[in-house]
DOLO-762294 format. One record per residue (C-alpha): x, y, z. Coordinates in nm, 3 decimals. Layout:
BEGIN
SITE        x        y        z
SITE        X        Y        Z
...
***
This chain:
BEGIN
SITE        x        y        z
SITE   -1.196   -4.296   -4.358
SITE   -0.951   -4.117   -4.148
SITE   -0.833   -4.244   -3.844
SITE   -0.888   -4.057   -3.456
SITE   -0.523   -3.987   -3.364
SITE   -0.464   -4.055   -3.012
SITE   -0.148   -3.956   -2.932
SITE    0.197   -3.909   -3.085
SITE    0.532   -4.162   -2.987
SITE    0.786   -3.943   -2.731
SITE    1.005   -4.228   -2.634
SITE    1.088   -4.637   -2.688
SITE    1.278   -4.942   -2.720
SITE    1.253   -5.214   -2.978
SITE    1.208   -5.444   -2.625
SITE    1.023   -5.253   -2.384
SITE    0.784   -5.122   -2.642
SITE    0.677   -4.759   -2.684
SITE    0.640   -4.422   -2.514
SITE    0.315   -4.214   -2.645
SITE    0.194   -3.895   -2.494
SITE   -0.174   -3.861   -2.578
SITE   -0.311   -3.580   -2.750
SITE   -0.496   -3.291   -2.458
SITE   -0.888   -3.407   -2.594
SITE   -0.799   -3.797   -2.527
SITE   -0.887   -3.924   -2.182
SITE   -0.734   -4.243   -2.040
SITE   -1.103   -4.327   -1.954
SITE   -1.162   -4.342   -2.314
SITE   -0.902   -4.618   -2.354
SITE   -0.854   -4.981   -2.204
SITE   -0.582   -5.213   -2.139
SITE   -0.529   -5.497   -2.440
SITE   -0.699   -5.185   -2.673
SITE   -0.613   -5.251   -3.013
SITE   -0.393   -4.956   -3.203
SITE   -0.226   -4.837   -3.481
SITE    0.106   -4.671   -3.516
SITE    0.162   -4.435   -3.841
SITE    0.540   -4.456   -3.890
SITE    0.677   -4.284   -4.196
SITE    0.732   -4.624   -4.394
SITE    0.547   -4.886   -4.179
SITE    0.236   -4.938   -4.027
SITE    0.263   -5.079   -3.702
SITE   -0.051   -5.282   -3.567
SITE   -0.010   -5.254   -3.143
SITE   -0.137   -5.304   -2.803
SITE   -0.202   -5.097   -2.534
SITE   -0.033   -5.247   -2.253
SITE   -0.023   -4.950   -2.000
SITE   -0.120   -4.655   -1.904
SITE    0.033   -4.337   -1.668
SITE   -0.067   -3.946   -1.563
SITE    0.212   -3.723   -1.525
SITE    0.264   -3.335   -1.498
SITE    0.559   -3.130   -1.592
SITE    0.516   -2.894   -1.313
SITE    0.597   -3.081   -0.978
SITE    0.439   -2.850   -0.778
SITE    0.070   -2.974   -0.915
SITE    0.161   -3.311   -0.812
SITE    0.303   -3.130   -0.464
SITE    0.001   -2.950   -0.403
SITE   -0.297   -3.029   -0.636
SITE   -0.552   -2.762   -0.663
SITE   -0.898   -2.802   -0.371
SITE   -1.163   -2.750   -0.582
SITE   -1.070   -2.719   -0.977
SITE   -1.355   -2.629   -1.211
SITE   -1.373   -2.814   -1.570
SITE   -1.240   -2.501   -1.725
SITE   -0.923   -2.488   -1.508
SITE   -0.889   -2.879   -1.564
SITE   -0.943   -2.816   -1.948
SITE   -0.674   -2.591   -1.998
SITE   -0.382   -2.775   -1.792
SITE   -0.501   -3.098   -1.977
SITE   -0.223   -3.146   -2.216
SITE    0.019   -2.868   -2.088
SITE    0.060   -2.896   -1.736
SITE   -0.098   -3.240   -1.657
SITE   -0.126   -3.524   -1.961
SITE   -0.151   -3.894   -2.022
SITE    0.050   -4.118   -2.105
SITE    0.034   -4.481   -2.254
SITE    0.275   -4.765   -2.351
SITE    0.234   -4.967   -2.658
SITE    0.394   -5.291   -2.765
SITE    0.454   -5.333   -3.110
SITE    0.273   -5.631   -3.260
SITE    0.284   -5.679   -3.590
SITE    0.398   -5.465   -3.906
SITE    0.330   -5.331   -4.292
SITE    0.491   -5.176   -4.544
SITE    0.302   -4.854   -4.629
SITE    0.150   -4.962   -4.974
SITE    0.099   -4.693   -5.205
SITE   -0.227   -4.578   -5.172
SITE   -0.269   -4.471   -5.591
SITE   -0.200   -4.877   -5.684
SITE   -0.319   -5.057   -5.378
SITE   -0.598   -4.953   -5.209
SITE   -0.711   -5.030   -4.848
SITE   -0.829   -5.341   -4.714
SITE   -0.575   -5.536   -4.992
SITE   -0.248   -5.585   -4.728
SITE   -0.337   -5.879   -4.602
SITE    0.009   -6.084   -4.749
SITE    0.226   -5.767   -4.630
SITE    0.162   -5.811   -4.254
SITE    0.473   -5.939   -4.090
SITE    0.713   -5.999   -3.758
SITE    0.809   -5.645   -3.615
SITE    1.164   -5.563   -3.686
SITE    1.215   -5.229   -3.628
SITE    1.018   -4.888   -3.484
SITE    0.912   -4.562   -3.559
SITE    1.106   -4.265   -3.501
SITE    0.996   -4.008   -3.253
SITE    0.643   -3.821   -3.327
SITE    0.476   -4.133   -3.485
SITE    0.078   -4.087   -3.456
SITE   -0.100   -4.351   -3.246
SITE   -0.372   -4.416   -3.376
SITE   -0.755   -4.566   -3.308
SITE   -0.778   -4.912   -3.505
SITE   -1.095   -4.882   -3.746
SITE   -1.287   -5.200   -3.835
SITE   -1.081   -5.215   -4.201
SITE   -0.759   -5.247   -3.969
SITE   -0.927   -5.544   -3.765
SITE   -1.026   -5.708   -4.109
SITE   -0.648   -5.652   -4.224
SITE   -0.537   -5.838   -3.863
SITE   -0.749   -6.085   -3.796
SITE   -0.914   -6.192   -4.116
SITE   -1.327   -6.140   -4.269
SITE   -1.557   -6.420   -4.150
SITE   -1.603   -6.690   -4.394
SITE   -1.453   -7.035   -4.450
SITE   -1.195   -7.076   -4.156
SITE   -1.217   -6.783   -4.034
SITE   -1.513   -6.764   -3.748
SITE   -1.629   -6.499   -3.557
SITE   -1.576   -6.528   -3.202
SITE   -1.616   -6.166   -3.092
SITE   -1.583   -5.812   -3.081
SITE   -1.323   -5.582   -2.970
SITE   -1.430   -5.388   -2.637
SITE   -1.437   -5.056   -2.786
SITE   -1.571   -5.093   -3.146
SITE   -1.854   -5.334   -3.311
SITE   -1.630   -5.582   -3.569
SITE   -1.611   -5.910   -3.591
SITE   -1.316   -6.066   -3.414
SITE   -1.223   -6.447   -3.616
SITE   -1.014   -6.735   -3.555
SITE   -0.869   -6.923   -3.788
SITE   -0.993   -7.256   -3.747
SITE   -0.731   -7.435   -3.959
SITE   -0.470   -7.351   -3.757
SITE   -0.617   -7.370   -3.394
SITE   -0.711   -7.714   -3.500
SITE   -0.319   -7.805   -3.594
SITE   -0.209   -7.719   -3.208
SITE   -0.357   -7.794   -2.898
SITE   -0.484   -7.537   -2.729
SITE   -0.636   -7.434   -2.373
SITE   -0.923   -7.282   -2.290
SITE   -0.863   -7.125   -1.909
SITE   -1.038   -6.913   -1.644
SITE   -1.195   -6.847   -1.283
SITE   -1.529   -7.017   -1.218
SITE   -1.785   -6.833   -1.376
SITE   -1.587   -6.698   -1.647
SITE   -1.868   -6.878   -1.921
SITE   -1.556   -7.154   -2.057
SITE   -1.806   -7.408   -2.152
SITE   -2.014   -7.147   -2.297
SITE   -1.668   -6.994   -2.504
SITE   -1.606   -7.415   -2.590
SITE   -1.953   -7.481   -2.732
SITE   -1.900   -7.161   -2.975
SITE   -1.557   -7.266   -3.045
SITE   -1.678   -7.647   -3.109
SITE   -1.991   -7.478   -3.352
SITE   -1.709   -7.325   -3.557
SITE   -1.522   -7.645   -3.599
SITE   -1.823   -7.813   -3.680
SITE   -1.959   -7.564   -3.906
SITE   -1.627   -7.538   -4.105
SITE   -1.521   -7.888   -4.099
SITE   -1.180   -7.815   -3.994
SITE   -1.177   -8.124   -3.798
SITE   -1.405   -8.383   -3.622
SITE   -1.448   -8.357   -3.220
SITE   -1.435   -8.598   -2.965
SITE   -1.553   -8.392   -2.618
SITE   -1.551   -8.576   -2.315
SITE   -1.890   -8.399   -2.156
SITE   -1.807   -8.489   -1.797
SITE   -2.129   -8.253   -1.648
SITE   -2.319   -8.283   -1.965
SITE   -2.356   -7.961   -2.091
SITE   -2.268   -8.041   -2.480
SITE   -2.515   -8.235   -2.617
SITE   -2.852   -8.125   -2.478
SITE   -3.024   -7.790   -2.363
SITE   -2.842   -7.718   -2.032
SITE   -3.011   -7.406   -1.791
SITE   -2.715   -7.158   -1.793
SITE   -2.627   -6.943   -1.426
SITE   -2.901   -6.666   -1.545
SITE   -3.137   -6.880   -1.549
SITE   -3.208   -6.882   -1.949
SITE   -3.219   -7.313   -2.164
SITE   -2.937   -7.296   -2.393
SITE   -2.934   -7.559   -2.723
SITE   -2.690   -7.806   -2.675
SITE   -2.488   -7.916   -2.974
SITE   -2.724   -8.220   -3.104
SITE   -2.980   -7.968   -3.130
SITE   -2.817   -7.734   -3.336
SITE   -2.627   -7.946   -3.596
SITE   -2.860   -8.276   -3.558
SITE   -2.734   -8.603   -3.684
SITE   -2.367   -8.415   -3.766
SITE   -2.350   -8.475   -3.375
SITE   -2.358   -8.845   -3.226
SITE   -2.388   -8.873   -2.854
SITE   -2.259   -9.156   -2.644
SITE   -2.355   -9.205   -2.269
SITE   -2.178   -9.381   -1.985
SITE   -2.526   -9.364   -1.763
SITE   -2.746   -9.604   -1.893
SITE   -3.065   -9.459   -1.710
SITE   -2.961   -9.076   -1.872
SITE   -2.944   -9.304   -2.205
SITE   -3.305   -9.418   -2.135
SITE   -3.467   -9.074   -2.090
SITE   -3.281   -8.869   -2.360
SITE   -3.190   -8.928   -2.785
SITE   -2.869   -9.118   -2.684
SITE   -2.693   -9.330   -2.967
SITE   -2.484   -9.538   -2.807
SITE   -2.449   -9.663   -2.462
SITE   -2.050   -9.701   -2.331
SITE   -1.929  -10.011   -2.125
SITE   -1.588  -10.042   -2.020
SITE   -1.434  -10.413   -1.966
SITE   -1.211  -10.460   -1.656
SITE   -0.976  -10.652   -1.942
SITE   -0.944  -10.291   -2.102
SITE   -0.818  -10.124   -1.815
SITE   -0.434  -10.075   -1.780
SITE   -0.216   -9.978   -1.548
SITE   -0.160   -9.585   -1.698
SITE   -0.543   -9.580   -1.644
SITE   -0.520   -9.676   -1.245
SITE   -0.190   -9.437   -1.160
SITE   -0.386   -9.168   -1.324
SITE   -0.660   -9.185   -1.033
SITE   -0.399   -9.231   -0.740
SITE   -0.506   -8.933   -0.571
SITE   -0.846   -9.037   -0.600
SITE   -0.798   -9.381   -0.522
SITE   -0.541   -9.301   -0.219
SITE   -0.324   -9.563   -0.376
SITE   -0.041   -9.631   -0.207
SITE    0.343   -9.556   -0.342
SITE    0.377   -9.947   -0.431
SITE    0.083   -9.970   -0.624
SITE    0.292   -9.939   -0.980
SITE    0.509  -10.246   -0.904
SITE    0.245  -10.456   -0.759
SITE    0.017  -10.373   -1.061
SITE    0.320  -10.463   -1.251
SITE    0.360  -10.778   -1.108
SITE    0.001  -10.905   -1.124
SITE    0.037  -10.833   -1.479
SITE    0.328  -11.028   -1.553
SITE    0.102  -11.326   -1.391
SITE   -0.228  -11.261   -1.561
SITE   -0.190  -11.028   -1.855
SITE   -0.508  -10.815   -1.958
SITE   -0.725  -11.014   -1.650
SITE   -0.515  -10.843   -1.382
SITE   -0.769  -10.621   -1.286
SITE   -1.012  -10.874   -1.273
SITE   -0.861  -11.158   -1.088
SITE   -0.722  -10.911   -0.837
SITE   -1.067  -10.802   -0.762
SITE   -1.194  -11.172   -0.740
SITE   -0.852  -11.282   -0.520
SITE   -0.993  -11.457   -0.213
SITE   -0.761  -11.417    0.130
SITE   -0.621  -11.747    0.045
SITE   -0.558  -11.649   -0.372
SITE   -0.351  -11.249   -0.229
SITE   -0.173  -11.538   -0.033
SITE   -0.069  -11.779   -0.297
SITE   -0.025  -11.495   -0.538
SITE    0.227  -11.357   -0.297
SITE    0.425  -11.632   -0.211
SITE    0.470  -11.676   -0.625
SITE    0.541  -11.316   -0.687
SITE    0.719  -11.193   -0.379
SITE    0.432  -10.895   -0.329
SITE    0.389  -10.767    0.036
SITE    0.081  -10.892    0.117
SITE   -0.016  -10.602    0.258
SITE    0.061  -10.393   -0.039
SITE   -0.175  -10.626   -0.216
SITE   -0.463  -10.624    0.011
SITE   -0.477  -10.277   -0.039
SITE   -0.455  -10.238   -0.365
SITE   -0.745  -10.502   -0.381
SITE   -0.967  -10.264   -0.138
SITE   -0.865   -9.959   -0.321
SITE   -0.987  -10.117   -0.680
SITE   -1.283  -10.294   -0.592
SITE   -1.410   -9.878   -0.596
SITE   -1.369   -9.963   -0.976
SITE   -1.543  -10.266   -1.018
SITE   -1.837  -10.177   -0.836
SITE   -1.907   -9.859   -1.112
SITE   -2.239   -9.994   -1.266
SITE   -2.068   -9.895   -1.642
SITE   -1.762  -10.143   -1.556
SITE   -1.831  -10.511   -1.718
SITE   -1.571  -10.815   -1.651
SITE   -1.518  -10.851   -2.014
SITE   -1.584  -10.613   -2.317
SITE   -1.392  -10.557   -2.653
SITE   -1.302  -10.277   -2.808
SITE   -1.565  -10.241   -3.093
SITE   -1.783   -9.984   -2.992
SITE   -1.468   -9.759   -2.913
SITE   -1.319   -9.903   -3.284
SITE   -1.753   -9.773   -3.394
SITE   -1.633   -9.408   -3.268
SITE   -1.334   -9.341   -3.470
SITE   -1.515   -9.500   -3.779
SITE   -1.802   -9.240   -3.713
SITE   -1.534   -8.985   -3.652
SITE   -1.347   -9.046   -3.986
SITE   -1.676   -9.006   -4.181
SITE   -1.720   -8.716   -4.026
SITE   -1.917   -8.726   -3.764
SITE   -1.849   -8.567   -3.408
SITE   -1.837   -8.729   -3.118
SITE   -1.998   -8.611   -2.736
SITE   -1.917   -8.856   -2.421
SITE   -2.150   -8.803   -2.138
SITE   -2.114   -8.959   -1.779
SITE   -2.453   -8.846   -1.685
SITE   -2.455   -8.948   -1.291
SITE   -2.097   -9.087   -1.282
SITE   -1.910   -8.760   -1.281
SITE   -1.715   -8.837   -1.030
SITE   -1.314   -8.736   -1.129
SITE   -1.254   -9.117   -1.089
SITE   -1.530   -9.212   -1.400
SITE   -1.391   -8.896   -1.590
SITE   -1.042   -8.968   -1.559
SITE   -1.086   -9.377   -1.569
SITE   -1.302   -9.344   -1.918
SITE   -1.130   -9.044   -2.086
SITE   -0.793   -9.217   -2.051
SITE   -0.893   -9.499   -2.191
SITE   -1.066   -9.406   -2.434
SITE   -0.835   -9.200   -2.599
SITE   -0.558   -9.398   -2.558
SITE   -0.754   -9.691   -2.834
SITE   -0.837   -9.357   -3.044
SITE   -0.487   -9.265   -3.076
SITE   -0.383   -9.595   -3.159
SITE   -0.611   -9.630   -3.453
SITE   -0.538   -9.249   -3.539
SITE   -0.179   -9.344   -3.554
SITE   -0.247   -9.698   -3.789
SITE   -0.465   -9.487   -4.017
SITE   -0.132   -9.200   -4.047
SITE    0.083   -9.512   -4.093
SITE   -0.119   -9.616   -4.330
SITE   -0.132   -9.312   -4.548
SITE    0.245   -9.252   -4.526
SITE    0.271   -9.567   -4.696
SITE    0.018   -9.525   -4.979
SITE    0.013   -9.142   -5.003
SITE   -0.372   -9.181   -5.105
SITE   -0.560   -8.901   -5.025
SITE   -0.868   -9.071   -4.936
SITE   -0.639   -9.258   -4.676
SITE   -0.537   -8.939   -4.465
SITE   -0.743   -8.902   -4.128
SITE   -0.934   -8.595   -4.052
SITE   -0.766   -8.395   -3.779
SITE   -0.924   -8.507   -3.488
SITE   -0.989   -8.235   -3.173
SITE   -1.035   -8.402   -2.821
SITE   -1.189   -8.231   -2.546
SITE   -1.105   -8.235   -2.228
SITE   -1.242   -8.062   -1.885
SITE   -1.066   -8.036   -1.564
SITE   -0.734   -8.123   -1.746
SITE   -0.549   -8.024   -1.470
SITE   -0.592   -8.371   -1.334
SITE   -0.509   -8.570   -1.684
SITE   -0.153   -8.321   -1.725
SITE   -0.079   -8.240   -1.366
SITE    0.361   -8.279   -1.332
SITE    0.292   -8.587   -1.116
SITE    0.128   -8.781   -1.459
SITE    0.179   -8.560   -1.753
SITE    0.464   -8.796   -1.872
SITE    0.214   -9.110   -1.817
SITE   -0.105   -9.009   -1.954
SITE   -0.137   -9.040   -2.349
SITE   -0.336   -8.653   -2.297
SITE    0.053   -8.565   -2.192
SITE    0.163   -8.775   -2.517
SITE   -0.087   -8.633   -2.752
SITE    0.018   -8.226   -2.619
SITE    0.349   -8.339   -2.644
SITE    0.333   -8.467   -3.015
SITE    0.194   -8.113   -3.186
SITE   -0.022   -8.356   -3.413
SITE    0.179   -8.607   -3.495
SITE   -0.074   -8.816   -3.557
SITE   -0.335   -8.560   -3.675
SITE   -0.467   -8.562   -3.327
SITE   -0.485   -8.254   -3.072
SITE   -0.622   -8.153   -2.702
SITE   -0.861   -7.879   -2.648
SITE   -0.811   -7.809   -2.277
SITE   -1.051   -7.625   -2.037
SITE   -0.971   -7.554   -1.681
SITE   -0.993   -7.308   -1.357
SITE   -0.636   -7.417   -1.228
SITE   -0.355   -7.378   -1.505
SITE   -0.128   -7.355   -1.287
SITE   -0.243   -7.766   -1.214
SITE   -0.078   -7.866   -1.562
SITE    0.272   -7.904   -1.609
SITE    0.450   -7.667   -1.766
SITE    0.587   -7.841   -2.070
SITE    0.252   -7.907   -2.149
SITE    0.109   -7.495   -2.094
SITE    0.396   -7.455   -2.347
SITE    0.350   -7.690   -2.612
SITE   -0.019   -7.495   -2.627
SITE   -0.076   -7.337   -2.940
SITE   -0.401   -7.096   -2.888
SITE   -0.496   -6.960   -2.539
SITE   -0.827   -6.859   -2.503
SITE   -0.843   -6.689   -2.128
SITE   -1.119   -6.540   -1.929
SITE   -1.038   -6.404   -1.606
SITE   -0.778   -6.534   -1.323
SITE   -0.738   -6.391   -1.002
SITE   -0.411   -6.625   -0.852
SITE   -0.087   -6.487   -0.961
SITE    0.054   -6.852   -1.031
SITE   -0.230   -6.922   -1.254
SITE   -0.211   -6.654   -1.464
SITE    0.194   -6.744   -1.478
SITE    0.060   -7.059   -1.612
SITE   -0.131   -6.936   -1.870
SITE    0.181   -6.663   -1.990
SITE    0.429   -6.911   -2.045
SITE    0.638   -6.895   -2.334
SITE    0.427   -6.585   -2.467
SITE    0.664   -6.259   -2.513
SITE    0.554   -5.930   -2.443
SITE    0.449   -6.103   -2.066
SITE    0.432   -5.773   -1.925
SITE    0.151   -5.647   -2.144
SITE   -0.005   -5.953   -2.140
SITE   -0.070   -5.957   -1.748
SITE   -0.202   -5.635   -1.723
SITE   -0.477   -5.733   -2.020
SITE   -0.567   -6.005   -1.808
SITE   -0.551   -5.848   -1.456
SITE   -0.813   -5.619   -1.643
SITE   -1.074   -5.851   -1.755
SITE   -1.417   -5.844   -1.639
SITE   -1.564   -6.163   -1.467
SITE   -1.766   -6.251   -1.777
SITE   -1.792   -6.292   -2.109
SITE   -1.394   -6.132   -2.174
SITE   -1.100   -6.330   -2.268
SITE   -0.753   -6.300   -2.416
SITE   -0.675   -6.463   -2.726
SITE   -0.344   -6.515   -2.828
SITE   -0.124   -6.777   -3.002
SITE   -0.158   -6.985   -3.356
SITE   -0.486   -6.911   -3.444
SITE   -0.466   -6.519   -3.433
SITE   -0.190   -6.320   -3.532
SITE   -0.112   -6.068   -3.208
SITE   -0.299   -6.111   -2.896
SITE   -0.622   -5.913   -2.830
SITE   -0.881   -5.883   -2.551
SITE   -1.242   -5.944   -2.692
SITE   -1.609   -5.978   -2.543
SITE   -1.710   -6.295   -2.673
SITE   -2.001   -6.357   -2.850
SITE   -2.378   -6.403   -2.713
SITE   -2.455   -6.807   -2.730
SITE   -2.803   -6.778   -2.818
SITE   -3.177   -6.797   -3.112
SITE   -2.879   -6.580   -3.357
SITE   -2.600   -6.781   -3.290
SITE   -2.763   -7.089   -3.313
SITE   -2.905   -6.986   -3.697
SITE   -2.603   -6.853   -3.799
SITE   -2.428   -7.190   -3.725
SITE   -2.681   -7.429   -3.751
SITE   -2.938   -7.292   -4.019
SITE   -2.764   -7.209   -4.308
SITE   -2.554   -7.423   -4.547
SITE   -2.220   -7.461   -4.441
SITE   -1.987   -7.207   -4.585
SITE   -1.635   -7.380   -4.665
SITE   -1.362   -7.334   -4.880
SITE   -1.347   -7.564   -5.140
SITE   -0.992   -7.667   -5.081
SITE   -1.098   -7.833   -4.733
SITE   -1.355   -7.994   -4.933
SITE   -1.141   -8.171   -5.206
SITE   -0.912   -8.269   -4.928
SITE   -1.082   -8.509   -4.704
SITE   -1.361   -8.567   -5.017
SITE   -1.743   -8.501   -4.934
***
């Protein structure tokens, strides 16, 4: 099927991208910023984005002096020789032009490469046609999931699960923009596919269970749609009571270290000595600091003092400051780490993993639990790759584990990125076979070493200048990039680009809902059978 040529190329740089005058029946209004496009060169095809647009005349005096009252049939015959659009396309990716007599369309897929070079002048731009999109981004099936469709044209938009999952990556944007809505379909795809077991830290419960979305309508939560696949753990022991809850979470003051106390500093309104006082009750009591510091009478902060040199006022506060902690109804004096040790056994068979904090959803409970927690899963993660290094068994090697994380800004803000073990894990690039999904309103809140070690970027729309920065850093072609997102709508359009899709595009996601959940849920799992013989049934 032929192609609707747009426009031809008039000027360019290999770095600034390309010049294309648009054809006199092509309106600007028929095009959109982030537009997906093809370029016809004589011995490449070159798969682009539209990353501008511009009107200009070639008679100055119509720009001088426009016309009062010009009828369609005036405006129709200086469109394209007196007046004309323009638009600028960055260069993307790039094909050899197969021969069509010995391989037919829709067969490129291994010839798609880096862009090296450009067309020479007169190159026809192009409107990308659904076989184009399939050459791009991959047919649904396997890894590949459907996540949306282009804004001008009905096809399937897919990521490719198996390499989203081997990054971390961020999903960002405004209030409102639907993220946890864009999570649960990316989470459905992982789970469908297998391409690696979740852990999702569910701080407003929205997850597990139906959840009323902003219009009003129930949405299935995850346990509904994939059933037992999904276990669900609760920090609320009432919430626990009232819904199909598998495990109910206590946290021992013994398990709580000193990482897991910085982290809530702002919280807390700890004071600048806190670290070394914390550090010196621990060199006294060991794993029971927490707890004897919350029993210390006025007479104990004394004695404790005089032995350890501590201000006593330093101490005092501290004391006031954590008692906030032990007064959390989920917070025991003494627990062990079996139920936690019960979660990555569950995970490594399979199973995914949802952490509700029903009414504590406070950022204190969030940040307290989540650190925590994932600090023990790591450490097992990291014994189980340890231990398949040194045996080389397959049935020893850990499913790639995903961890979930909302309002990351305050687990990877520059102030604790380097402390928590969220900073270590988005530092390591799976290391350990274990990598963040992030979701936040403020990127500009996480430090920027972090932003950059992201390796898919899923981004709705973002209003603050800094934020959207954030989001760009590290990405080339920035330019292009900022006007895509400056152009989003409020809802239900995002930007991806990174590892899991092979040149940015702007997409309207797709509807959460009765056809989403029975393409997902209902059928049998589709997966290749290479993911299946590695990690066994």
């Amino acid at each position: 099927m032929q192609r609707k040529r747009l426009g031809v190329v008039v000027d360019g740089t290999f770095n600034e991208g390309l010049t294309v005058r648009l054809d006199s029946g092509v309106s600007t209004e028929d095009l959109r910023i982030g537009d997906f496009a093809i370029v016809e060169g004589e011995e490449n095809r070159y798969f682009s984005m539209i990353a501008d647009m511009q009107l200009r005349t070639t008679d100055q005096s119509i720009a001088a002096d426009p016309p009062r009252d010009i009828s369609p049939f005036v405006a129709q015959a200086l469109a394209g020789t007196s007046i004309y659009g323009v638009v600028q396309v960055d260069l993307r990716l790039m094909m050899k032009k197969p021969d069509p007599l010995t391989v037919p369309r829709g067969t490129e897929e291994e010839q798609v490469q880096p862009v090296r070079t450009i067309p020479m002048h007169f190159a026809e731009l192009c409107q990308a046609d659904a076989m184009d999109f399939a050459t791009v981004f991959g047919k649904e099936g396997g890894l590949n999931f459907w996540v949306g469709t282009p804004l001008t044209m009905d096809t399937h938009i897919c990521l490719q699960l198996d390499r989203l999952v081997e990054r971390s990556s961020g999903i960002f944007g405004q209030t409102g923009t639907g993220k946890s809505f864009l999570a649960r379909i990316v989470l459905s795809g992982i789970i469908r596919s297998d391409a690696a077991v979740n852990l999702i830290f569910d701080m407003h419960n929205e997850y597990a269970f139906d959840k009323q979305s902003e219009d009003g309508v129930w949405v299935r939560g995850l346990r509904q749609i994939f059933g037992s696949q999904v276990m669900v753990y609760s920090l609320d022991e009432k919430a626990a009571a009232r819904q199909n809850v598998d495990v109910t979470l206590q946290i021992g003051l013994n398990q709580i270290e000193a990482e897991d106390v910085l982290l809530l500093a702002e919280e807390l309104n700890l004071r600048g000595t806190a670290e070394a006082t914390i550090g010196l009750l621990r060199d006294l009591h060991g794993s029971r600091w927490l707890a004897q510091l919350i029993e210390m009478s006025p007479d104990d902060l004394s004695s404790f003092c005089e032995i350890s040199g501590a201000h006593p006022a330093s101490v005092a506060a501290l004391q006031r400051q954590l008692r906030i902690i032990g007064r959390r109804s989920y917070i025991v004096p003494q627990a062990d780490f079996s139920v936690i040790d019960d979660m990555v056994a569950a995970l490594d068979r399979g199973r995914h993993i949802i952490l509700q904090f029903g009414r504590h959803n406070r950022i204190l409970d969030y940040a307290l639990v989540a650190n925590l927690v994932t600090r023990r899963v790591r450490q097992l993660y990291r014994e189980k790759v340890e231990r398949y290094e040194q045996s080389q068994e397959p049935s020893d090697r850990p499913r790639p584990l995903m961890i979930t994380i909302e309002e990351a800004h305050k687990f990877l803000n520059p102030a604790v990125a380097r402390q928590t073990i969220f900073g270590q894990i988005a530092r390591e690039m799976r290391k350990y076979h274990v990598t963040l999904m992030v979701i936040d309103q403020r990127p500009s809140g996480i430090d920027g070493e972090v932003i950059s070690q992201l390796g898919t970027r899923i981004t709705g729309r973002l209003t603050e200048a800094r934020d959207i920065d954030a989001v760009l850093t590290g990405v080339s072609g920035r330019r292009a990039l900022r006007s895509a997102l400056e152009s989003l709508d409020t809802r239900e359009q995002v930007l991806l680009m990174g590892h899991a899709v092979p040149m940015p595009i702007v997409i309207q996601t797709r509807k959460y809902d009765e056809d989403f959940y029975r393409a997902v849920g209902a059928e049998k799992r589709s997966v290749a059978q290479d993911t299946i013989d590695l990690f066994g049934e």
